[in-house]
C-alpha angles and dihedrals in degrees: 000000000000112000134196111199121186120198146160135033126307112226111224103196127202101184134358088285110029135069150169116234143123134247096261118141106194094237091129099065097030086059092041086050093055094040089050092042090050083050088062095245110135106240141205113194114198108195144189117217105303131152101218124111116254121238110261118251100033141103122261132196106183107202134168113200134051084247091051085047087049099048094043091060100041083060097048099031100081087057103053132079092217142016124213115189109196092155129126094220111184117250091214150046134187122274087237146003119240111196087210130081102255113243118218096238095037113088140325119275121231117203 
């Protein structure tokens, strides 16, 4: 079988330093990765940062926000028998991007 395995956490960042995420690890879908490739399946991995060493002899997509995650599957995902989505994806963005860094007494931010 072809499987598509998603892990790890998405970065939503706000400005060039800070960012929303959660404290996933990705250890659930690499594990699952290296369980599926010694059964023989051929597998892509799509993961959030992480610093876990991917399984050899797999694909891997390295991505960073939940758009990047989404775009990423949606690519792989017509070539693949099964999908396993492992991912923390965020459930929010900011509202907006500033390209600065923000500094504590310059404006509101809005998430």
């Amino acid at each position: 079988m072809r499987l598509l395995i998603t892990a790890g956490p998405t970065r939503e960042y706000f400005d060039p330093v800070r960012y929303l995420s959660n404290p996933s690890t990705g250890m659930m879908g690499y594990e699952i990765a290296r369980a599926a490739k010694s059964l023989g399946h051929l597998v892509s991995l799509i993961t959030g940062p992480s610093n876990l060493l991917p399984p050899k002899g797999i694909s891997v997509k390295r991505v960073t926000s939940s758009q990047e995650m989404y775009r990423a599957v949606n690519r792989y995902f017509p070539q693949c028998d099964a999908v396993i989505m492992t991912a923390a994806v965020s459930d929010y963005q900011p509202a907006r991007y500033y390209p600065d860094k923000i500094k504590k007494q310059d404006r509101p931010i809005t998430l």
